[in-house]
C-alpha positions in Angstrom: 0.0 0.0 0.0 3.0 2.5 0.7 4.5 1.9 -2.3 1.2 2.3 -4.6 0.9 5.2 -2.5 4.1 7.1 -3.3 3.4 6.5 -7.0 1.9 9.7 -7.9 4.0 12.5 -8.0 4.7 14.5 -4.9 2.9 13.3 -2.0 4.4 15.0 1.1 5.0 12.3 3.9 2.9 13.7 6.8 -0.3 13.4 4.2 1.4 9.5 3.3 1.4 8.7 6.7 -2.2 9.7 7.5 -3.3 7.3 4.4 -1.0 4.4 5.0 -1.8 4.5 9.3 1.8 5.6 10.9 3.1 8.3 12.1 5.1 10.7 10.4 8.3 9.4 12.2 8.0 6.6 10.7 7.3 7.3 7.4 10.6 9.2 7.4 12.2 6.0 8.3 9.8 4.2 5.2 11.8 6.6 2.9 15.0 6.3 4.1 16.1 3.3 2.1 14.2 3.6 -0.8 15.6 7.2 -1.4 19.5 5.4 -0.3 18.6 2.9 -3.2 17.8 6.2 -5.7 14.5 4.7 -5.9 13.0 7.6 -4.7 14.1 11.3 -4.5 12.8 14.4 -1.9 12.4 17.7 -2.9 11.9 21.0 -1.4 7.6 22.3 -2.2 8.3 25.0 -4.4 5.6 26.9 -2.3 6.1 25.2 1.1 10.0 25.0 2.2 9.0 23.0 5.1 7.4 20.2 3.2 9.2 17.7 1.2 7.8 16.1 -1.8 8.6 12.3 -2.4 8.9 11.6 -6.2 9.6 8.1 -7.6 12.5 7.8 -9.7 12.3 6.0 -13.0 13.6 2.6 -11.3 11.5 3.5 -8.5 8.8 3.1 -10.9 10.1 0.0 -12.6 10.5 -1.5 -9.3 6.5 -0.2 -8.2 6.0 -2.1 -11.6 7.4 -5.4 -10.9 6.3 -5.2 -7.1 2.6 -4.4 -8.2 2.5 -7.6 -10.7 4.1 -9.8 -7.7 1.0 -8.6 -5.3 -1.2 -8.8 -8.2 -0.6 -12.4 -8.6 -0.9 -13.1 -5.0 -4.0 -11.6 -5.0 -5.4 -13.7 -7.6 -4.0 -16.5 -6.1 -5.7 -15.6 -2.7 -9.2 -14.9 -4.0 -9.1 -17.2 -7.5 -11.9 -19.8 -5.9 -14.0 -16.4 -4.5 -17.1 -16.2 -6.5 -17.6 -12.1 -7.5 -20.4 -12.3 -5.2 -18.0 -13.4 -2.4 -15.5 -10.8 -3.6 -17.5 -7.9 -3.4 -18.6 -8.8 0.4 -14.8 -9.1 1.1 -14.2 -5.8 -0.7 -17.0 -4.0 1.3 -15.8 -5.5 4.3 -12.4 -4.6 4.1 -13.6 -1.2 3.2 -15.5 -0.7 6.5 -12.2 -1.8 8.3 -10.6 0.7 6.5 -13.3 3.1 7.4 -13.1 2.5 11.1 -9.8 3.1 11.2 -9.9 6.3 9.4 
């Protein structure tokens, strides 16, 4: 979910971490080795010198790529014998969860 979250450009982390449930400590530590890896790069809001925006580098994005078809095979794996019926009350469960947390 971090990951896929980071994807579009320039999320600042303390807005990451709201959507992804930690703090913004810690989502400073989530960046750290991504952006040591150059799979990610921070930058100064041209508006807002206080926030940093993440950006995904171009292997950042290839990596989001191959992570994303990894998860999406697990997921297909996990839910092939669901009926859509059986899906869709998953999905709407998972979504209250979601909900209550947020």
């Amino acid at each position: 979910m971090a990951a896929e979250a980071m994807a579009p450009k320039g999320p600042e982390h303390i807005a990451m971490a709201r959507r992804t449930f930690v703090t913004p400590q810690s989502m400073q530590a989530v960046f750290k080795e991504p952006e040591n890896r150059k799979l990610l790069v921070r930058r100064t809001h041209p508006q807002h010198r206080r926030v940093l925006q993440a950006e995904l580098t171009e292997s950042g994005r290839s990596t989001l790529g191959e992570a994303a078809d990894a998860v999406n095979a697990v997921e297909e794996r996990m839910l092939g014998k669901l009926s859509d019926l059986a899906r869709s009350r998953l999905a709407g469960a998972l979504g209250s969860c979601v909900d209550a947390l947020t």
